[in-house]
Each structure stands twice: as C-alpha cells, then as structure tokens.
C-alpha positions as a printed Julia matrix, in Angstrom:
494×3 Matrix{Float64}:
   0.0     0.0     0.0
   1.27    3.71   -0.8
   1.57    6.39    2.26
  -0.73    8.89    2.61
  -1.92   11.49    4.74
  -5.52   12.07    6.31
  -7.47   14.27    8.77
  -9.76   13.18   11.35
 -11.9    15.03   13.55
 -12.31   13.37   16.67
 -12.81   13.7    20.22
 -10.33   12.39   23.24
 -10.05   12.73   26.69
  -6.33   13.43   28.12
  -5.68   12.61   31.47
  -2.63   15.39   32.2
  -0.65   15.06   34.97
  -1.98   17.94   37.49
  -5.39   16.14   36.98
  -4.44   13.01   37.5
  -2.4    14.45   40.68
  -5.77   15.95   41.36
  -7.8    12.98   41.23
  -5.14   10.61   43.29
  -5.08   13.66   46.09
  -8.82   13.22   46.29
  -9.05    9.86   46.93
  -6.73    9.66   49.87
  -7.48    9.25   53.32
  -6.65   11.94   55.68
  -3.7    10.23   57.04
  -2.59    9.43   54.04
  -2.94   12.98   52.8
  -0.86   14.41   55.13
   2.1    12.03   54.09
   1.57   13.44   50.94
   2.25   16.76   52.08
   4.75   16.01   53.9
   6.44   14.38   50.73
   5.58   17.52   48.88
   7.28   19.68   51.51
  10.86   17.52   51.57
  10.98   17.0    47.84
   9.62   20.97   46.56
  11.65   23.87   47.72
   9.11   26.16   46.24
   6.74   24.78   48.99
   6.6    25.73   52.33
   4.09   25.21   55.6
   2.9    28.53   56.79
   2.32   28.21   60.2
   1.91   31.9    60.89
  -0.81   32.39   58.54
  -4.44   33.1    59.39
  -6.81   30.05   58.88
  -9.66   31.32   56.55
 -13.0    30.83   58.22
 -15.28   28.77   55.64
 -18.16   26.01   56.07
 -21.36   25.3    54.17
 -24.52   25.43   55.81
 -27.15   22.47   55.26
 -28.92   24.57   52.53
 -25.58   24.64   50.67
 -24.59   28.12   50.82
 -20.56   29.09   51.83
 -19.92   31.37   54.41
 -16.5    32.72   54.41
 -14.33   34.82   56.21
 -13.28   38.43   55.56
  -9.95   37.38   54.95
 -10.99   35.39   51.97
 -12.6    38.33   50.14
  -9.34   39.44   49.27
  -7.63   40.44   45.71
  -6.31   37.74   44.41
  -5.88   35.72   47.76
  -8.03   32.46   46.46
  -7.16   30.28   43.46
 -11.02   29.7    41.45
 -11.24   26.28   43.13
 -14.7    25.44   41.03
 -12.34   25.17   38.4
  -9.31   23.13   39.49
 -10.01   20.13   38.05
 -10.78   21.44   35.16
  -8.3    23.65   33.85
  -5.38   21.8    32.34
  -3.12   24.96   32.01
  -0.54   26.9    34.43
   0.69   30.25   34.26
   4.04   29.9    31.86
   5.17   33.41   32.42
   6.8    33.09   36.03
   7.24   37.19   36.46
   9.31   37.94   39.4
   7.29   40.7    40.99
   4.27   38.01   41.4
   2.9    38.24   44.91
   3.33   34.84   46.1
   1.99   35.27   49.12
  -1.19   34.86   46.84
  -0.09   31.63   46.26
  -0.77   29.92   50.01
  -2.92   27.47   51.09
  -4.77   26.98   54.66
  -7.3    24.48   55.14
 -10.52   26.33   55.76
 -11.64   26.1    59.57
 -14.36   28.43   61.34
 -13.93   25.9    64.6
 -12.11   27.94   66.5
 -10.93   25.86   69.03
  -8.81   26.3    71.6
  -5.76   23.31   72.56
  -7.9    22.74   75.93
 -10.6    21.26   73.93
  -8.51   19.44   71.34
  -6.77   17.46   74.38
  -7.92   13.93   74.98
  -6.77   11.92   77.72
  -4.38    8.97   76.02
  -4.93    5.2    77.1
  -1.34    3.97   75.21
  -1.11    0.91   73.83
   0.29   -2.47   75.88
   3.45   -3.69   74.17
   3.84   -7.11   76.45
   2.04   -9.76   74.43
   0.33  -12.75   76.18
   3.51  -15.25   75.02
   5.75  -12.87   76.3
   4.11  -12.62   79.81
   3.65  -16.28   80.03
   7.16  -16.72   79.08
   8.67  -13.67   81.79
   6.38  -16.01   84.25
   8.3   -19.18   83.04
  11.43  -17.6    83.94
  10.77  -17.0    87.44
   9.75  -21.04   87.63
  12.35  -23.53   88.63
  12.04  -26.7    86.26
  14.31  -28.38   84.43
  15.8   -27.28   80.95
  13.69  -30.24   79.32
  10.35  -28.99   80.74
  11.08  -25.56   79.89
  11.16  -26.27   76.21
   8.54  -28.27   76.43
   6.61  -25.11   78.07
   8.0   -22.57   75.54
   6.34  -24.83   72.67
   3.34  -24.7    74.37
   3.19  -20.98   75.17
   4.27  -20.08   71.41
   0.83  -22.56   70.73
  -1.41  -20.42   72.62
  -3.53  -18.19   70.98
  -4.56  -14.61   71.19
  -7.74  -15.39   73.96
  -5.05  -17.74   75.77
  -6.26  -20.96   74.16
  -4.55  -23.61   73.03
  -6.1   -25.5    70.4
  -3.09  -27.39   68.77
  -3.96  -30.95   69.93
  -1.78  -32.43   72.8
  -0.43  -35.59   70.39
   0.87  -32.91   67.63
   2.8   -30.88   69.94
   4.4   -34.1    70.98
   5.31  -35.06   66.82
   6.63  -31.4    66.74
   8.58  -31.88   70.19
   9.86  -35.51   68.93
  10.55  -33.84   65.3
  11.79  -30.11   65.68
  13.25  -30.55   68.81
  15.08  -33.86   69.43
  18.63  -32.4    69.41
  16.94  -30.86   72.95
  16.44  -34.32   74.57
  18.22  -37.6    74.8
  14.82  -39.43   74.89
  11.68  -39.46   72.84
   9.04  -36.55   74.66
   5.82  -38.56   76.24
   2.33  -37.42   76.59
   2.75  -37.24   80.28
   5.84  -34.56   80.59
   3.38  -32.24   77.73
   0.08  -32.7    79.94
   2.44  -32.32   83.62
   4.19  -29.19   82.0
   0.76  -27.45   80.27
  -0.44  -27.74   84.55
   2.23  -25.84   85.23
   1.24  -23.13   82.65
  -2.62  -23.19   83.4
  -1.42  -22.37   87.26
  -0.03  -18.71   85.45
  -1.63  -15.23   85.01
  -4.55  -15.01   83.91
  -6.24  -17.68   85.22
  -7.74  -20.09   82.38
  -4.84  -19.9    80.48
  -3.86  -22.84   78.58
  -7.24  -24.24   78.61
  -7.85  -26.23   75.23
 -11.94  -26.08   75.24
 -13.92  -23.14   77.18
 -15.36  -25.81   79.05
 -11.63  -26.27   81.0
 -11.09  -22.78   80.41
 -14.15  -21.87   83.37
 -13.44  -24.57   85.22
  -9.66  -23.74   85.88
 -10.48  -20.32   87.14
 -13.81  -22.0    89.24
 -11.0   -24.02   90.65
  -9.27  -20.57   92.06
 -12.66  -20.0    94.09
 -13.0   -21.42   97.8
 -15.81  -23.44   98.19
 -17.36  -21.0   101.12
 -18.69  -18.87   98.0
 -21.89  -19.15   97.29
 -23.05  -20.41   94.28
 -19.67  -22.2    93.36
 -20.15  -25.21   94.15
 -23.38  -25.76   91.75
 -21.8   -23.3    89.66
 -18.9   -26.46   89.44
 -21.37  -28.64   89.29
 -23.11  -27.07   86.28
 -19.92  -26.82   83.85
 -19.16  -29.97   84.61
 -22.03  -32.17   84.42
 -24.46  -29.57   82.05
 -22.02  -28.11   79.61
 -23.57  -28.87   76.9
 -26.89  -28.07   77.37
 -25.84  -24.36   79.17
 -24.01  -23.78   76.23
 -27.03  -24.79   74.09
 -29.36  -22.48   76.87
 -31.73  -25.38   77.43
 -32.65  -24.4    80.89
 -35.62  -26.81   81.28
 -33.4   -29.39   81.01
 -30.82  -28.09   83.55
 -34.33  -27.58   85.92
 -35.44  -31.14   85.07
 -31.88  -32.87   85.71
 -30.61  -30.51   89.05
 -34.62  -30.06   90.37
 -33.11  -26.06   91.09
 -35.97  -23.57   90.95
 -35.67  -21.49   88.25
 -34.33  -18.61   90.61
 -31.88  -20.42   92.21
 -30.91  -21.61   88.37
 -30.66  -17.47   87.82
 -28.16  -16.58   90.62
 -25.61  -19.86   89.09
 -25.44  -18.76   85.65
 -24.93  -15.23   86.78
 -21.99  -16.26   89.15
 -20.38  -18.43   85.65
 -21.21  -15.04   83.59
 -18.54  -13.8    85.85
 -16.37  -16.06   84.77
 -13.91  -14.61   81.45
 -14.5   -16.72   78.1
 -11.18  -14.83   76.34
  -8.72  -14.83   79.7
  -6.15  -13.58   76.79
  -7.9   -10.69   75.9
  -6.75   -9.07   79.41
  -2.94   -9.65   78.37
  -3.0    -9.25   74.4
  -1.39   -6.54   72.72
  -3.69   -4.05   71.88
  -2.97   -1.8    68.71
  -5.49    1.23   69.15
  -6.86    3.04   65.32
  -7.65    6.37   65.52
  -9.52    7.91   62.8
  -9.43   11.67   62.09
 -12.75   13.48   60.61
 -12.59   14.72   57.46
 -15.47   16.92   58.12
 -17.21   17.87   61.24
 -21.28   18.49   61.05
 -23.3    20.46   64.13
 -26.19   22.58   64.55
 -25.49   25.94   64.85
 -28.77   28.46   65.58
 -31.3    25.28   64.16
 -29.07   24.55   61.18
 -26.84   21.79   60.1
 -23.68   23.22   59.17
 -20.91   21.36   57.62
 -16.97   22.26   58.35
 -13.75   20.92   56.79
 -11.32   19.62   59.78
  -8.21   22.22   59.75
  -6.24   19.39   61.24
  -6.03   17.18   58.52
  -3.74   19.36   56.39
  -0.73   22.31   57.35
  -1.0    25.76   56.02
   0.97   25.75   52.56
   2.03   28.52   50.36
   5.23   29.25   47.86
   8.81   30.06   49.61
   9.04   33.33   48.49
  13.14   33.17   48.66
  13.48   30.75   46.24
  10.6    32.01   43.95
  12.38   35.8    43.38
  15.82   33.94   42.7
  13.36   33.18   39.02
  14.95   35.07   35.9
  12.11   35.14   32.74
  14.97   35.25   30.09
  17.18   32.39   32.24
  17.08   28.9    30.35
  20.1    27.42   32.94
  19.73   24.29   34.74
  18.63   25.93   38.09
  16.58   28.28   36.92
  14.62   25.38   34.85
  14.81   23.64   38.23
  13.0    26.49   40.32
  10.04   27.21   37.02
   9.47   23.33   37.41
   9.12   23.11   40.9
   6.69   26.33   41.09
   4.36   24.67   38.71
   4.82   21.56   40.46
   3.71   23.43   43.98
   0.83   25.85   42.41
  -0.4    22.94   41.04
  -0.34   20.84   44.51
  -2.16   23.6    45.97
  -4.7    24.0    43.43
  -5.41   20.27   44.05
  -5.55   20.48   47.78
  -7.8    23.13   47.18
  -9.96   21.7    45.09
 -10.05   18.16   46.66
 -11.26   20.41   50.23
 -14.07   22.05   47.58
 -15.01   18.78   46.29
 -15.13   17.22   49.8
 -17.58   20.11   51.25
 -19.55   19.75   48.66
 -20.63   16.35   48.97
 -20.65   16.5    52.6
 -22.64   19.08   52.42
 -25.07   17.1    50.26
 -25.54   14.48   52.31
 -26.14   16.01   54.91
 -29.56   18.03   53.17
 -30.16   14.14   51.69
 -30.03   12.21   55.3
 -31.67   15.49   57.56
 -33.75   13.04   59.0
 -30.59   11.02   60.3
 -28.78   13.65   62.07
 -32.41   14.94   64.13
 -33.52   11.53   65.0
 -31.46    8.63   64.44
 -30.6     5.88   62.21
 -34.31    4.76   61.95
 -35.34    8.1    60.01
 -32.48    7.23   57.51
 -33.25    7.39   53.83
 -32.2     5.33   50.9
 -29.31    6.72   49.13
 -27.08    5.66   46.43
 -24.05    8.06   44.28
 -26.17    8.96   41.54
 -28.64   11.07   43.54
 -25.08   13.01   45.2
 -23.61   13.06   41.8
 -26.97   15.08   40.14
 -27.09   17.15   42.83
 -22.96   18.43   43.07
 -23.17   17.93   39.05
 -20.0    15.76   39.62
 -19.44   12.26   37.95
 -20.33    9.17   40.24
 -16.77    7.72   40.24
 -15.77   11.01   41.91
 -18.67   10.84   44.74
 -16.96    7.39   45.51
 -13.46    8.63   45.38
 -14.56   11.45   47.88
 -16.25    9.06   50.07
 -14.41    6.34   50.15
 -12.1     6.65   53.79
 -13.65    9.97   54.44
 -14.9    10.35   57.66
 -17.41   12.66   59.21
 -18.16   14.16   62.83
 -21.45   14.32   63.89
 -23.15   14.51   67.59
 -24.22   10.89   66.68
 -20.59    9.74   66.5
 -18.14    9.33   63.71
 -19.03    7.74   60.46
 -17.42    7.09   56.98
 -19.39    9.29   54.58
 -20.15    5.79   52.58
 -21.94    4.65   55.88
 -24.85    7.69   54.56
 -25.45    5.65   51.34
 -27.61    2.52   51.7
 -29.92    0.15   49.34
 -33.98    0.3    49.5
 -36.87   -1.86   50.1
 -40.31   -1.2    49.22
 -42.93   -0.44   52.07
 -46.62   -1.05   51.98
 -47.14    2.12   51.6
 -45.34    2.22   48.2
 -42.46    4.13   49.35
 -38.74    3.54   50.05
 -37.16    2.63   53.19
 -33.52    2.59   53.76
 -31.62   -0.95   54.78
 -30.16    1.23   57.63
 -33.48    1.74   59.33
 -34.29   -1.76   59.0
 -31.19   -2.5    60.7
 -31.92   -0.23   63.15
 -35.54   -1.64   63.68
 -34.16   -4.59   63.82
 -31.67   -3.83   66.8
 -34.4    -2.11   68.84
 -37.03   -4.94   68.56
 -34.23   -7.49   70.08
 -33.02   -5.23   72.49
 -36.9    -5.17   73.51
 -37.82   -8.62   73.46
 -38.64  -10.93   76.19
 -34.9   -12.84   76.95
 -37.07  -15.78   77.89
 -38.95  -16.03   74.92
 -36.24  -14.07   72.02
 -38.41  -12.86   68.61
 -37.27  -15.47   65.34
 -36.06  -13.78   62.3
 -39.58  -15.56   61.37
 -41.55  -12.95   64.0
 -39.35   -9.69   63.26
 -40.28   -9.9    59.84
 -44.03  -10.34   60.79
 -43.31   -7.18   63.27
 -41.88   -5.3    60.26
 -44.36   -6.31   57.86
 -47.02   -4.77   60.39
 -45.06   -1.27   60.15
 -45.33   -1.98   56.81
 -42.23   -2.61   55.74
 -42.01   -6.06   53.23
 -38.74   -7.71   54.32
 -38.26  -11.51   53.77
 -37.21  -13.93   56.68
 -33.92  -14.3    54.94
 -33.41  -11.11   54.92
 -33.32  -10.57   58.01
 -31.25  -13.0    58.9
 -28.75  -11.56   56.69
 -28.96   -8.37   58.43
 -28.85   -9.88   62.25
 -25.67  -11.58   61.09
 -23.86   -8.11   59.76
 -24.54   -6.66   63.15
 -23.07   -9.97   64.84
 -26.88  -10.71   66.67
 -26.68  -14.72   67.11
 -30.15  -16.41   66.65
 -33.12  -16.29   68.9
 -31.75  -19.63   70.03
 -28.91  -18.69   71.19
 -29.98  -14.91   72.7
 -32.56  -16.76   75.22
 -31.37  -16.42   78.82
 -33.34  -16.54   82.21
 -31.57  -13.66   83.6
C-alpha cells in the first residue's frame, strides 16, 4: 500500500498530569494525605508550611450556601477552586514581581478551638504480648531445661484469647521432630500434659485451657468453696455443659430439680467467669480515625466544616521564587520554574479536593436530615447517583470522595459511605432505607422478652405490620452483619 496522509476530527479525553495528581489527592485518606504533604514539603523547595498564617474561616450550611471569612474576600488571595479540576493549564510566564503570598494554602476552619478542647486523655497501647508474659512467668519457675522447652512450645501454641487449640499428640510429633537435638529421649504425653499444669497455674487464670469448658473450670478451681453459688456453679460446667451452652434451661431444671431462681443466681456467678482470659494480656494496637469533616447545629441549622487538622497551612517560599529570571534557560533556573508549577499545582489540588469534599458533605447532609435529628431509623435510601446530580460531579468522583472519608457528627463518627444505603419497598409504596431496617431490627431485640427471644420468622411479621415487606432471609442476613446470634442462642433466664 502507498503512504498517505488524512485528517480526522475526533474527540479524546487526556488525562494530564496535574489532573491526575488531582484525582489521586482526592481519593486519599486523611492520614494518608498528610504524608503526601509532607512528601511535597521535603521533595519541593518552592513549597513551604505557613504556620503563621491566618486560617480562613469557611463552612457550608445544610442549605448549601458558603460562608467565608473576611480574609478570603481578598484580591487575588483564592485560586477559582470550582475550576481546578478542570483547567489543564498553568501560568508559563513566572514574572518575578508576582505576589506569592497569593499563592498559600490553609485548610478552611471556622472551629475555632482552643488546645484545651482538642486534648484527649491517652490510654497507650500495651506492648507485652500474652507469650511474652507467660514466658517472663516461666522464667521466674524452677524446672528443668527439658520442661522448659517443652513449656515454651506450648506458650508459642497459645492463641490470642489464651487458648490452646493445637492438639496435645501434635505438639508431641513437633517436640519428637523439631526438637530432638533438645532431649536424649523421645518426649511422652505425660511430661506435655504435667508441664501445660504448670502453665494453666499462670496469670490469667484459664490460660492454657484447650476447650472453654476447662477454660471456666480452671479459674472456678481458684474460688473457695465457702462462695456461694460455686459449688453448683462447678457442678453445672461440669455435668451440664452442653446443654448451658445450648441455653436449654428446662433441662438443667429437670436434671438438678433447682428452681428457676436459684438456676438465675448460678449462671450469673459463671457469667462472671472470662471466656477470652487472653484478651486481658493481648497486645492491643489502638486506630484512631481523624474526621474529614465535622457536622453540628449551629442556631437550628446543620452546618458542615472541613477539619483544619487534617492538612498544614501551605504557600510558595518566596526566597526561592524571586531567585526566578524570565529570560534564564540554565539548569537551576529550569529547576526552580518546574518546581513552582509543580507546587501551584499541589495547591490547586488540595484546594480543590477540600471544595469537592464540602460539597458532597454538604449534600448528604440536606439528603439524610432526618438522620442527624432523630437517628438511624429516620435514615433514607441513598445511592451516588442522587449526590452526583445534585454536586453535578461524575459518580466515580462521589466514591473517590467518600471512600475513607470520615465525618463528625453529635451521633458519632461515620465514613461518609456509611450515609449511602440500598432500599426496600414499604406497603405504603415508598422507600425505606436498609439502615433503618437494621436499626428496627436492633431495637425490637433489644426489647424482646430474653425468655422467649423474637425469630427472624416474628421480626419480619413485626416489620411487615409497620409496613415494611422484608423476607425472613433477609433478616437474617442483616442480624448476622450486626453480629446478633439467633433467637436460640440470645434466650437467657436472667
């Protein structure tokens, strides 16, 4: 075939790099934002935290109208943020009598609050893990070098909640298999079952228990037998296990001939008893999560605020922007142009991520009114389409904006995803969210009888007479998200 030439008219979107820094800025967490900025800050001269400069004073009230701060009705002091995404260009004459100070970005804040109420009262985290306080324990016991590796296998075998559920006869391959340059002879059941004694008699008590049924009857043996209750508490665990753990208390009545009361004050004194004796020993790694936006009611209105915390004050080093020549093509000047494109354009996407942000906070808030004044029963269905119309923003960024976003409310802290929820149809021929069912759901079973607990059959039936249309299923679906075990399992005479 011969070369030739030919013109097409077509259309093509480009993806250039300050929006696609633009678009990866907005779909980072707060935590992971400010590693970003702190990135920025070591790598881009031309950037700078600003510390001593005023925090504009801007939120959105729940009718979606901006309030903002004197400060912010200055010349040239705000960057058209509406816009940010959208415009693909930067400023390519870099004059040296610009006002940079123009070109500084603080998070917007009108929560003026002083350090007293930022201060919270820090619980720490516990860095001894249970093996390594059963093992300090172990070092303080005087047994022979042969049981203590047998009791250092064992500890490294027990779990989290201070069980061990490795069964006695493979510890003893492993011991035999692993370990026989330790011993001169083969390891027998015995020496394993004499040395895990030795461990169930440390801190906590019930440790080294390989069932829960062993696990509350090692710490019933720490109780004198003067207490009351403990010795049919004893008898109980050991003789009707199975059918406490299965709640069949007629058959406990029928088999001890206790009155039901009496039956009442025994389970309550094995209640006492700890299930997890671990849990009190385990390392525990707190996770703190840091609002992304902070929602209150100001003078009867929901107003919507961006956290100030979640990002330092930035604006241009004004040192290194005046050292700029126009006319200077050297290798540091090129240096110092690139790196003030690269930092107005990492504050125009801050700015505009904080923009987007409010704006479908804001949103969601005028959607789910109902939520914030009376709970999660009055919440609505909601889904990203409904946002997206209403912010004129595409779907996939209402989801980048929500995703790991979190918002403060007086009802607690939620991710701004936790707003958006699926529908079912009422009698009524409306909508009602799968959040309100949830939360119908929780407040009939935190009202029903304990004797007699409601099915998933009978909450349905309950529903359907509110008229709400929820299968059995369902249900059942839903109890198990919010970890509610069956109606078998909730009944209890206490």
């Amino acid at each position: 075939m011969k070369p030739s030439l030919q013109l097409k008219i077509g259309q093509s979107l480009t993806m250039t790099p300050q929006l696609q820094q633009a678009i990866r800025l907005l779909q980072l967490s707060s935590l992971d934002l400010q590693n970003e900025i702190q990135e920025a800050l070591e790598s881009n001269p031309m950037l700078e935290g600003n510390e001593d400069l005023p925090q504009e004073s801007k939120e959105s009230d729940s009718n979606g109208k901006d309030t903002e701060s004197s400060a912010s009705e200055k010349e040239a002091s705000e960057i058209d943020t509406s816009d940010a995404l959208k415009n693909e260009t930067i400023d390519k004459d870099l004059a040296v009598d610009t006002q940079w100070e123009d070109w500084q970005y603080s998070p917007p804040s009108s929560m003026a609050r002083s350090d007293d109420d930022r201060e919270f009262e820090y619980q720490g985290e516990t860095s001894l893990s249970l093996h390594d306080h059963l093992a300090w324990q172990l070092d303080f016991t005087q047994i022979s070098e042969r049981d203590k590796t047998i009791a250092l296998v064992l500890i490294d075998e027990i779990d989290d909640e201070g069980y061990l559920r490795t069964p006695i006869s493979d510890i003893e391959v492993m011991l035999n298999e692993d370990e026989q340059e330790e011993f001169d002879e083969q390891v027998e059941t015995d020496e394993i079952e004499a040395v895990l004694s030795l461990i169930q008699s440390f801190d906590p008590v019930g440790v080294g228990a390989q069932n829960l049924q062993e696990c509350l009857q090692l710490q019933l043996n720490q109780f004198s037998e003067e207490v009351p209750f403990w010795i049919e508490a004893k008898e109980l665990i050991d003789d009707h296990f199975d059918a406490l753990a299965a709640r069949n208390y007629k058959q406990i009545i029928r088999q001890t001939k206790w009155p039901e009361d009496f039956l009442k004050e025994v389970v309550t004194f094995v209640q006492r008893l700890n299930p997890r004796p671990g849990s009190n020993v385990s390392s525990s790694h707190s996770e703190y999560v840091v609002p992304d936006v902070f929602v209150s009611k100001k003078n009867g209105r929901w107003t919507v605020e961006l956290n100030p915390d979640c990002a330092p004050k930035l604006k241009i080093n004004t040192g290194y922007a005046s050292l700029i020549k126009r006319a200077d093509s050297s290798a540091d000047n090129t240096f110092l142009k690139n790196n003030l494109q690269e930092a107005k354009w990492f504050i125009k996407s801050l700015q505009s991520r904080n923009e987007t942000l409010l704006k479908v906070a804001t949103s969601i808030v005028e959607k789910q009114m109902g939520f914030f004044e009376y709970g999660e029963e009055a919440m609505k269905p909601l889904v990203l389409s409904m946002i997206a119309e209403e912010v004129e923003m595409h779907e996939s960024t209402v989801s980048r904006v929500t995703t790991q976003k979190y918002m403060h409310t007086p009802r607690g802290i939620f991710e701004l995803k936790y707003f958006f929820s699926s529908h079912v149809s009422t009698a009524a021929g409306g909508e009602c969210s799968s959040t309100a069912i949830r939360a119908l759901i929780k407040k009939l079973i935190a009202a029903e009888n304990n004797a007699k607990p409601l099915s998933d059959n009978k909450i349905a039936n309950l529903l359907k007479e509110q008229g709400i249309n929820v299968a059995r299923r369902t249900i059942a679906k839903y109890r198990e998200a919010m970890n509610i075990p069956p109606s078998n399992e909730r009944k209890s005479l206490i």
